[in-house]
C-alpha positions in Angstrom: -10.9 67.7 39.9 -12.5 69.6 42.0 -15.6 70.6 39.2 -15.8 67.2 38.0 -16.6 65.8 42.0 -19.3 68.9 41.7 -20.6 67.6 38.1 -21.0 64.0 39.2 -22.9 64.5 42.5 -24.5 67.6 40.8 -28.2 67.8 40.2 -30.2 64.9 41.7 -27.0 62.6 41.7 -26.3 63.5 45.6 -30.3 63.4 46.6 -30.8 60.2 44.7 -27.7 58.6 47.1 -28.6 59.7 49.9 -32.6 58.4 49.4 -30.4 55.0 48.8 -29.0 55.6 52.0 -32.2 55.5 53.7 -34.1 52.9 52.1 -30.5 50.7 53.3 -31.4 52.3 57.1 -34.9 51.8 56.6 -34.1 48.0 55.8 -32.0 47.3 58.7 -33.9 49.4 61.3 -36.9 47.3 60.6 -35.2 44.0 60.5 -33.6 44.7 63.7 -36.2 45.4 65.3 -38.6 42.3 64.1 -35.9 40.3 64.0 -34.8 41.2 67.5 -38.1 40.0 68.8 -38.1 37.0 67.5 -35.0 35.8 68.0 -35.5 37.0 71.8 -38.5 34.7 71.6 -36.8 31.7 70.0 -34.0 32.2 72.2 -35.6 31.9 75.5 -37.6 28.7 73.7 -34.6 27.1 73.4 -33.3 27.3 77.0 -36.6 25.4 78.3 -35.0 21.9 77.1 -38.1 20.4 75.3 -36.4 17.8 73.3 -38.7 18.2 69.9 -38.8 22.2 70.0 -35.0 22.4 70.2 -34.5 20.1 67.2 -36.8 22.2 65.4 -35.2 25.5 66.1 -32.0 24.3 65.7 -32.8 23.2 62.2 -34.1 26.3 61.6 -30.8 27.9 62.9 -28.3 25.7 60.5 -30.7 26.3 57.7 -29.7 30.4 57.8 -26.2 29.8 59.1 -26.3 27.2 55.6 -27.8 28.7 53.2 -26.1 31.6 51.4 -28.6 34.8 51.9 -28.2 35.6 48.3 -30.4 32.4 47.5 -32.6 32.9 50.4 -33.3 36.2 48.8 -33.6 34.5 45.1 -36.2 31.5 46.5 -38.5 34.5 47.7 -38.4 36.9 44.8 -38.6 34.2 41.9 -40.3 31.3 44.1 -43.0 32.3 45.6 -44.9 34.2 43.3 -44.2 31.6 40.4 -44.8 28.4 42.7 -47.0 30.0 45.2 -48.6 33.1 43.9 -47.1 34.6 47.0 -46.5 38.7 45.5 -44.4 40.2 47.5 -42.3 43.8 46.8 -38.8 43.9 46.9 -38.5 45.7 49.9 -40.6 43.0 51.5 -38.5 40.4 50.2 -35.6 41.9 51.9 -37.3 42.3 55.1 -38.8 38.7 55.1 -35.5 37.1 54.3 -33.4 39.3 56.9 -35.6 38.7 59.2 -35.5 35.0 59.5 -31.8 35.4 59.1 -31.6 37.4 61.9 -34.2 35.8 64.2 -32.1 32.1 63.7 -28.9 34.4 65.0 -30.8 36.5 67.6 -32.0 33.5 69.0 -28.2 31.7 69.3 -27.3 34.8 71.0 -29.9 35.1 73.7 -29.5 31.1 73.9 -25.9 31.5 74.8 -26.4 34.8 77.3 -29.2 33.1 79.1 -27.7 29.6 79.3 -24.1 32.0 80.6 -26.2 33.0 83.8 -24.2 31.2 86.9 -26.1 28.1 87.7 -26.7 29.1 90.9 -28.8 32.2 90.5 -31.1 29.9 88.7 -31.4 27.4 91.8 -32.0 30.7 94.2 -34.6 31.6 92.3 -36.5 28.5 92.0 -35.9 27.8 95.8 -37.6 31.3 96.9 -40.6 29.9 94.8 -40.6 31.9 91.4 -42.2 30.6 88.5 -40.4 30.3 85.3 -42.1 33.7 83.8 -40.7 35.1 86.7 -37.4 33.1 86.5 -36.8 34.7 83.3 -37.8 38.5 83.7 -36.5 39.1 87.3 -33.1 37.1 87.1 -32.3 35.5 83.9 -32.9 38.3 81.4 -31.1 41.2 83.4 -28.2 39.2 84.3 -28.0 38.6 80.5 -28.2 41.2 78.7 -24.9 42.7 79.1 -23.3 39.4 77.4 -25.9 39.7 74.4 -24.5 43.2 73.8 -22.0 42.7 72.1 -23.2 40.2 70.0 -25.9 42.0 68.9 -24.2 44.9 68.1 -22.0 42.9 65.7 -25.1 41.2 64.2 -26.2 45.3 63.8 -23.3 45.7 61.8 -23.4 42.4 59.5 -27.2 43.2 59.0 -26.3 46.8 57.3 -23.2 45.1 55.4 -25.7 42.6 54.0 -28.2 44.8 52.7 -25.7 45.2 49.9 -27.1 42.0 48.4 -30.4 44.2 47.1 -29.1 45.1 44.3 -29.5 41.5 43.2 -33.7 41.9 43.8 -33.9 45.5 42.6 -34.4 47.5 46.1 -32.8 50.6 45.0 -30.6 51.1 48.4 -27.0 52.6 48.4 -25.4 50.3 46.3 -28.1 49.8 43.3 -28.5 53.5 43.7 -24.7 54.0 43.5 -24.2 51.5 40.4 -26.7 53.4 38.6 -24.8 56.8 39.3 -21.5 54.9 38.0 -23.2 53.8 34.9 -25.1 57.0 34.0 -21.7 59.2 34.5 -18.9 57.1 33.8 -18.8 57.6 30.3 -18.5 61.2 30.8 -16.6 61.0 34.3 -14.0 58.6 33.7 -13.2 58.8 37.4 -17.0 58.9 38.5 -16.6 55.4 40.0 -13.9 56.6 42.5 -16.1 58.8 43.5 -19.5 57.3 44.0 -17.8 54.5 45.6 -15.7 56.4 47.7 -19.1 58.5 48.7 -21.0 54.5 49.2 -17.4 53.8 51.5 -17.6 57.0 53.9 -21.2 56.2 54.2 -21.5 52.1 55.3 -18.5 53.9 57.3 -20.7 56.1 59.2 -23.1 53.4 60.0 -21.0 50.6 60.8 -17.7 52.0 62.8 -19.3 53.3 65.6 -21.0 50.3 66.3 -18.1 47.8 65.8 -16.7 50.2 68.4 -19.1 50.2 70.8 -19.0 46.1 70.9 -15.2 45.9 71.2 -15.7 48.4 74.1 -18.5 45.8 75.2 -16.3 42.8 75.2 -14.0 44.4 76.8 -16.1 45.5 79.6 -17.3 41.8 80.5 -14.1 40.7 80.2 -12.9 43.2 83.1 -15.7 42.5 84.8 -15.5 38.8 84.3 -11.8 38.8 86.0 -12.5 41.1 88.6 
């Protein structure tokens, strides 16, 4: 058993895994961060209660939360360069579409922290004369960011889960990479699947437990604080 494990990540089998391993980090850390910023923007757009912006952001939200990512991803790889003449790799397919996805969820979770800030630290710091820049950067924004932890820690986690949908626009990340190993070595390794998929497991494992344990340990630090 032992030989054949060494056969089928032998050669360039291991190297080629692990370079699908960091295109899939490469993928999430940028849409993170873009992302991130954007939905912090469109967030903190949609706590200023202008009737017209809020419909259009929320439409822009139930669109992502709507539509399936897997044709979100198939409208920009086919679409737009046959409709539009929009060219576009698929590595910056993948980061287009994650990105909006994330910037409509961002933005539902800043919503939510920002709008959780007591009502009354709002009125204090209108009545000692702060504008609503200042509003926003001295008391709404570090009250809130403890209760967007946690919720963006998940959406952390469900961004890395999702880059799995790549192989469907030929980015080779973990899972295209892995497939390929399966197919090129299965017919000699008859338990080469087991293998590269257990491998592809340990790994998403890596990335994604710590940081569904850091937000339980999140929520369960506001809710201690939250009761005293």
């Amino acid at each position: 058993m032992l030989s054949s494990v060494a056969n089928i990540f032998g050669g360039q089998n291991l190297p080629r895994l692990l370079q699908g391993f960091l295109v899939t980090l490469e993928v999430a850390a940028v849409v993170l961060v873009i992302g991130g910023i954007l939905g912090i923007l469109l967030g903190v757009l949609r706590t200023l209660h202008i009737t017209w912006l809020n419909v259009v952001l929320q439409l822009y939200l139930e669109i992502f939360r709507i539509v399936p990512t897997v044709v979100l991803l198939f409208v920009a790889y086919y679409i737009l360069p046959q409709s539009f003449g929009i060219n576009l790799s698929g590595f910056g397919v993948a980061v287009l579409v994650f990105t909006l996805w994330t910037g409509a969820e961002m933005s539902d979770i800043v919503r939510g922290a920002l709008e959780s800030v007591p009502q009354h630290q709002r009125e204090s710091g209108i009545a000692i004369g702060l504008t609503t820049t200042q509003l926003y950067r001295y008391v709404l924004v570090p009250q809130s960011v403890p209760m967007m932890l946690p919720g963006v820690i998940n959406l952390a986690t469900r961004i890395i889960k999702t880059t799995s949908l790549l192989l469907l626009i030929n980015v080779m990340d973990l899972v295209n990479v892995g497939q390929t190993l399966v197919e090129a070595e299965g017919h000699k390794y008859p338990d080469a699947g087991f293998w590269i998929y257990g491998a592809m497991f340990i790994l998403y494992y890596i990335l994604c437990a710590p940081l569904s344990h850091w937000a339980k340990h999140m929520e369960r630090r506001e809710m201690e604080i939250a009761n005293g």
